[in-house]
N, C-alpha and C positions, 0 to 999 in steps of 0.2 A: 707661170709662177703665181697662185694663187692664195690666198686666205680667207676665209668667212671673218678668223674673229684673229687679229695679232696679238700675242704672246708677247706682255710689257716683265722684264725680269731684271731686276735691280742686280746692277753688277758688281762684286768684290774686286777689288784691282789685285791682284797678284805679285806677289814681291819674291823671288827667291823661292820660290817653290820646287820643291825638290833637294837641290845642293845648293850651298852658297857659303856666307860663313859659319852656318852648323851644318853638319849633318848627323841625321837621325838615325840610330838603329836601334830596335827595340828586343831585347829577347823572348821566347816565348817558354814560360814554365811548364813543369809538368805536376806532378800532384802536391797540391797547395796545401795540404792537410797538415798540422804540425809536429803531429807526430810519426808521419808517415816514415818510408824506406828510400832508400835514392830513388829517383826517378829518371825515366829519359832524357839527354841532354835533348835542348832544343838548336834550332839553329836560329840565329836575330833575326828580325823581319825589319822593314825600314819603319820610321819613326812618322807619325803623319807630319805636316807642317802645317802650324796654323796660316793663314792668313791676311797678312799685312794692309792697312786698310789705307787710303790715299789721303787722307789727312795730314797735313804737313806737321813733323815731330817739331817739339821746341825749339826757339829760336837759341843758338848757341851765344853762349855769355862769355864777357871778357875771364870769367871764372876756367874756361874750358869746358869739357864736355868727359862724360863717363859712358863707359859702354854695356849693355844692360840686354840680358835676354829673358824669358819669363819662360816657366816652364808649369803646366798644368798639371798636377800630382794627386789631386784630390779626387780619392775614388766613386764618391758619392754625390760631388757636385755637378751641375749640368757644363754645357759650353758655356766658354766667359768673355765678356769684352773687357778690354785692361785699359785704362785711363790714366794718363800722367798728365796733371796738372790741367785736367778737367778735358783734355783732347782724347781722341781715340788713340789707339796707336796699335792694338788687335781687335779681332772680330773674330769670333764664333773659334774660337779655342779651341780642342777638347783635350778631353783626358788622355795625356801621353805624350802633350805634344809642347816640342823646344821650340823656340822659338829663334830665329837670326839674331846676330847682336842689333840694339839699336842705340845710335847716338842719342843721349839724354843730357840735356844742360847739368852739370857739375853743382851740388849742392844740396838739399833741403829739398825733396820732390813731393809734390800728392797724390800717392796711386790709390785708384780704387778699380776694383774687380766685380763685376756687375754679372748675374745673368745675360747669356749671349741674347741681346736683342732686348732687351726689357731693363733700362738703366736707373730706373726706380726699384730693382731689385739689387741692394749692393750687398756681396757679402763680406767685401774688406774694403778699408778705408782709412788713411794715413800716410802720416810722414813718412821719406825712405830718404838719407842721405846719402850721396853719391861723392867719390872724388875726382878729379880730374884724372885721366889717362888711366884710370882701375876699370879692369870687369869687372861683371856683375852679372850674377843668376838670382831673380828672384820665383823662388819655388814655390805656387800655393800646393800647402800639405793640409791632412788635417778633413774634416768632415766639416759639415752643415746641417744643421739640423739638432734636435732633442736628443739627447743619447749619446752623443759622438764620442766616441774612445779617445779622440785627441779634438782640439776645435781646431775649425780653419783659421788659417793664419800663414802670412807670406814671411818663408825661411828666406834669408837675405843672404848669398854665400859670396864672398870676394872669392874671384877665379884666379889663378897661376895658369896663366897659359904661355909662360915663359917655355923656350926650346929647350925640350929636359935632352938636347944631342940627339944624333942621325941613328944609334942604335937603340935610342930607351925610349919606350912611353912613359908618359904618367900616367895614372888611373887614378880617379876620386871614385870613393861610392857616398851615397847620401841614401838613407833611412827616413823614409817616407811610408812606411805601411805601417797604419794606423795599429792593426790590430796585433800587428808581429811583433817577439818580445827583441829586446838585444840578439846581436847575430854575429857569427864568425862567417869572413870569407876564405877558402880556400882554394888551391889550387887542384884539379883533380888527380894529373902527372906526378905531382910529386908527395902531396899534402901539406905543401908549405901553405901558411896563415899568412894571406895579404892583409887581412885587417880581421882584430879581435877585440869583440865588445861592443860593436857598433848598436848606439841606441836610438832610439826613434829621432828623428831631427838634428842627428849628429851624421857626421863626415871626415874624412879626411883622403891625403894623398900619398901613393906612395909610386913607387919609379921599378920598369919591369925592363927585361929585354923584350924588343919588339918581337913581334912570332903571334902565333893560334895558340888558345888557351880557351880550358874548359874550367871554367868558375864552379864553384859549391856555395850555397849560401844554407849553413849550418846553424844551428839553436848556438845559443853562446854557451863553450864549457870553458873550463880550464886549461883543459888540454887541446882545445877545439876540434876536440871528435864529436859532437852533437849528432845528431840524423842529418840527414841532408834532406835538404824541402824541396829546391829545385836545382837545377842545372841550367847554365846559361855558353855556347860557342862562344868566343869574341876573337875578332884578330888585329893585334894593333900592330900598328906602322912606326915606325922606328921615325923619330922628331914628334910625338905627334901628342897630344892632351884629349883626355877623354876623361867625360862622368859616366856615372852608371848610378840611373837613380831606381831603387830598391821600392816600389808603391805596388798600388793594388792590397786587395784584402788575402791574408793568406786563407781564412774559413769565411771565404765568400758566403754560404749559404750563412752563416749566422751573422751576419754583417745587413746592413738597409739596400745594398745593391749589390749586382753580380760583375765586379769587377772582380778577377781573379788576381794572383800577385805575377809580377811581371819585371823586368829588369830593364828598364827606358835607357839606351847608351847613345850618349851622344859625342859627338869629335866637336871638342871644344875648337880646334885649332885648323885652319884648309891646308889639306896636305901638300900642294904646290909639288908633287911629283911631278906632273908632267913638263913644268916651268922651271925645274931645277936648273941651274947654271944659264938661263935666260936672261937676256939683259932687258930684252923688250918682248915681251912675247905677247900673242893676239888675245880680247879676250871670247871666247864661244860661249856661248848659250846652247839647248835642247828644249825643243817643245816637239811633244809628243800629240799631234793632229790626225793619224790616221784612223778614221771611227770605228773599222773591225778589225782590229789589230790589238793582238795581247800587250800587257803590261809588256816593256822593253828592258834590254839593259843594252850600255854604247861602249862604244871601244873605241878607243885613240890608239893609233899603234902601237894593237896587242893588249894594252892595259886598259882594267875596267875605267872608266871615266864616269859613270852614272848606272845604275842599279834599280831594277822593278819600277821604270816609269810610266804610269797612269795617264790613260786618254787625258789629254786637256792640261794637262803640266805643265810646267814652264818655268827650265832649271834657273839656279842662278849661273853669272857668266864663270867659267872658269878658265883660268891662263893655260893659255896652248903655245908649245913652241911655233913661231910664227915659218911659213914653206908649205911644201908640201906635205897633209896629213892625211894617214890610211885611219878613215873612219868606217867602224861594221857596227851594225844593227842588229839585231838578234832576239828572238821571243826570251822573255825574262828567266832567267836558270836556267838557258836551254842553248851553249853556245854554240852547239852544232847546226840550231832551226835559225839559219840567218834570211835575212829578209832584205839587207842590201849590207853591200860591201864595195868603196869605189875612194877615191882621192879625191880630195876638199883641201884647195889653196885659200891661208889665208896670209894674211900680212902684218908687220909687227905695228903693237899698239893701235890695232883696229878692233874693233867691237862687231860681233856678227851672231846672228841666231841662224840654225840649222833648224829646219821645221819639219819632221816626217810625214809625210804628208799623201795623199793617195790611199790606195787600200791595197791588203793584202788576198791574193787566192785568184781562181779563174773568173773570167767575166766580170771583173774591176773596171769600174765604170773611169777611175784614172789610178795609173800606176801607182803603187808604193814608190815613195822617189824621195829623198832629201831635197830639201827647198832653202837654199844656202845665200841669206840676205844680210846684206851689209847696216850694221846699224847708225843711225846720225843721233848718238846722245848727247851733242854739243847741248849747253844751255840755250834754252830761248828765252826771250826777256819776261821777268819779274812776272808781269801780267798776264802772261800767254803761257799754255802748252803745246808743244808738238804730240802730233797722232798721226798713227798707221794703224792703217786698216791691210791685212790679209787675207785674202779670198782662199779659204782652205777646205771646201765644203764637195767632197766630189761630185754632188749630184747634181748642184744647185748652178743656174746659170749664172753668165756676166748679173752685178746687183749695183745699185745706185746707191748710195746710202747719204740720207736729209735727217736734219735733226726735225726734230716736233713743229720748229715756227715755221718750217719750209723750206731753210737753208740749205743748198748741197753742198755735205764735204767731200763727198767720190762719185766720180760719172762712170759706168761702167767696168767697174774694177771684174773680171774674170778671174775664171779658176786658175790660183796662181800667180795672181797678179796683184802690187802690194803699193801704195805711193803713202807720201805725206804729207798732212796740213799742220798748219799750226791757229790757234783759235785762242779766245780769253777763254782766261783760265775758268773755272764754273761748273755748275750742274749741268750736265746733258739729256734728253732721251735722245736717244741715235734709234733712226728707222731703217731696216734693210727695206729696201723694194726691190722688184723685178727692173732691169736696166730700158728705159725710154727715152729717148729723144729729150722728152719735157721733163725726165724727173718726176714722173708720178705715177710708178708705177705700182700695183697693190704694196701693201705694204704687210712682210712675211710674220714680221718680229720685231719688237722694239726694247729697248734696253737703256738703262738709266747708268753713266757715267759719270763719275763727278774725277774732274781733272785740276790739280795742283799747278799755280803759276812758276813756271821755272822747270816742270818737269815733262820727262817726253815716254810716251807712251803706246804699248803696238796693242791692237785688237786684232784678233786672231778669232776671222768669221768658221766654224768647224762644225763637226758633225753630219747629219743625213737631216737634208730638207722635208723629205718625205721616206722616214725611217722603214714605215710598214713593207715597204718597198725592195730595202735593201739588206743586205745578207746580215745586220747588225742593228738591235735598238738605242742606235744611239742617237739622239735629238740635235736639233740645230742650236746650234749654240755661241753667244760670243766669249770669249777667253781674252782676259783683259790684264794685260801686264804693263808695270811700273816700270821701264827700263832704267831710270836713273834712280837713287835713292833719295830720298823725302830729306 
């Protein structure tokens, strides 16, 4: 286990990636032109998530606290970092992408919205007042730049994610494309008009029965027969809140960028199906580790639980009835091509990650296997965080890993093998080496942590040590999650 030159890669800590309390889906249009003919319905695609950066969110005031997600709308802006009250609290955004709720101190906030990675480039900046116990979406809409048909600016929307009952959803839609005039939406089954008039920057809710529905988003008439521009599948869940935010350019070629228009739906509310009638139920996590292994979707007995997840993921926890659970695995859209299927005990009011882990096909250097670990997100004091490290790498042997000044935090951890430290809280560089005796063994790769006091956090070592090698280019890598919340 060698290197000429190690590989230093400054690490995003990961929060909720995947599902947690939003989840993302996004629709995909079809001809964007505005005066076009109906087009093909599409079917959603999941929403990306940004990522949650380890900076600890505001201290909570005797005021209370309001809860607050952001959501990127702006078609022509690059990624953004989001600052309240001059702290981080996202990194590298992009376009399309909801963000989890987060607790924000209750009152008078100052957000500003930066170029991802360059905070001397701001392009909003201002007061947001919040209230206690209210959600909160704020949506940057709107362009940057000479020209813009609308200027950037963060839409402030107070959320209803109150239980509209076990058979109705709610739907918002929100008018966020710049270039599009006022709009009808319709139903395609019936042509009833869920919302008529909707103007740029404007929204509202209305309450459906749960079921699959094919949306129409029409020019605004009178009669709300307009064209149809695109088509959007959705299927909502009976209890459940959702937006559906309307961005993108609909004449992308005559617009500054090639964002087309698109339908970003998101589930305001966690659907706690599988936790229904649970008094204490476990909670599970998925992280998707195996490095030649398609996008996944998971299954809890029989029901989707997680959808199209991406090498290197790492879901938020969601409540599972606590006992015995039939967990199957499955290439994504595809639930015939399973890849494991087996029973995973877990127990009530315990915290666990399942890690798929291994590879798939002949001559797999370690089996495709779920890797079912018990998590300790107790606090640790004020000054210190807890860290796990995971050996998830099939190719790569037992590894030592020392920070930069020489410290070791893990002797020998093998494939598969996972322990915890707890350390002051602080910037890290974490070094993998090859496993020695004395701890100094080359050193493969190094990676720069910055860990929160009070919070506990798993490194999840993954990928091909030596890619060229292996049936899949995928690189070594550490994947770094926030197991507790900031």
């Amino acid at each position: 286990m060698s290197s000429d030159t190690p590989r230093t890669t400054r690490r995003r800590v990961l929060l909720g990636i995947g599902t947690g309390a939003t989840v993302g889906l996004a629709g995909c249009s079809g001809n964007s032109d505005q005066g076009g003919t109906e087009t093909a319905t599409s079917t959603p695609t999941e929403t990306p998530m940004p990522t949650e950066t380890a900076t600890e969110t505001p201290e909570e005031t005797p005021m209370g606290s309001a809860m607050v997600r952001v959501a990127h709308l702006s078609p022509n802006a690059p990624n953004v970092d989001v600052y309240v009250d001059e702290s981080a609290v996202l990194e590298d955004v992009p376009f399309g992408a909801v963000s989890e709720y987060l607790d924000v101190p209750a009152g008078e906030r100052q957000v500003e919205i930066t170029a991802a990675g360059d905070p001397d480039t701001s392009v909003f900046s201002g007061p947001v007042t919040v209230e206690d116990g209210t959600a909160y979406t704020v949506a940057a809409i709107g362009e940057i730049g000479d020209g813009a048909d609308q200027m950037f600016e963060p839409l402030i929307l107070q959320d209803d994610n109150s239980d509209p009952g076990g058979d109705t959803a709610r739907v918002r839609v929100v008018h966020a494309s710049p270039d599009a005039p006022a709009v009808d939406v319709t139903v395609a089954s019936s042509g009833d008009a869920l919302y008529d008039g909707v103007a740029y920057g404007q929204s509202g809710y209305v309450e459906v029965p749960a079921g699959e529905y094919t949306l129409q988003i029409r020019g605004d008439t009178d009669g709300n027969d307009g064209d149809v521009v695109a088509s959007f599948d959705l299927d909502l869940a009976g209890g459940q809140v959702y937006t559906a935010f309307a961005a993108g350019y609909l004449s992308p070629d005559d617009e500054p960028a090639d964002t087309p228009f698109d339908l970003v739906v998101a589930q305001d509310t966690e659907s706690g199906t599988m936790s229904d009638g649970m008094d204490d139920p476990a909670m599970v996590r998925v992280a998707h580790l195996s490095p030649n292994a398609p996008n996944v979707d998971v299954y809890v007995d029989g029901s989707a639980a997680l959808e199209d997840v991406p090498f290197g993921a790492v879901s938020g926890y969601l409540d599972v009835p606590a006992g015995t659970r039939t967990v199957e695995i499955t290439a994504a859209g595809d639930p015939d091509a399973s890849v494991f299927a087996g029973d995973v005990g877990v127990e009530s009011g315990q915290p666990y990650t399942i890690a798929a882990i291994g590879e798939i096909g002949d001559g797999a250097d370690q089996m495709f296997e779920p890797l079912v670990l018990q998590d300790d997100n107790s606090a640790p004091d004020s000054g210190m965080a807890r860290l796990r490290v995971v050996h998830a790498s099939p190719d790569a042997p037992a590894v030592d890993v020392t920070v930069a000044a020489g410290d070791v935090l893990f002797d020998g951890v093998a494939y598969g093998g996972s322990g915890y430290v707890e350390v002051p809280a602080g910037d890290y560089t974490t070094q993998i080496r090859g496993d020695t005796d004395s701890n100094d063994g080359d050193v493969v790769a190094e990676y720069e942590v910055s860990l929160s006091g009070g919070q506990v956090y798993t490194a999840f070592a993954a990928g091909y040590l030596s890619p060229d090698d292996e049936p899949a280019d995928t690189p070594f890598d550490l994947v770094v999650a926030q197991d507790t919340m900031a």
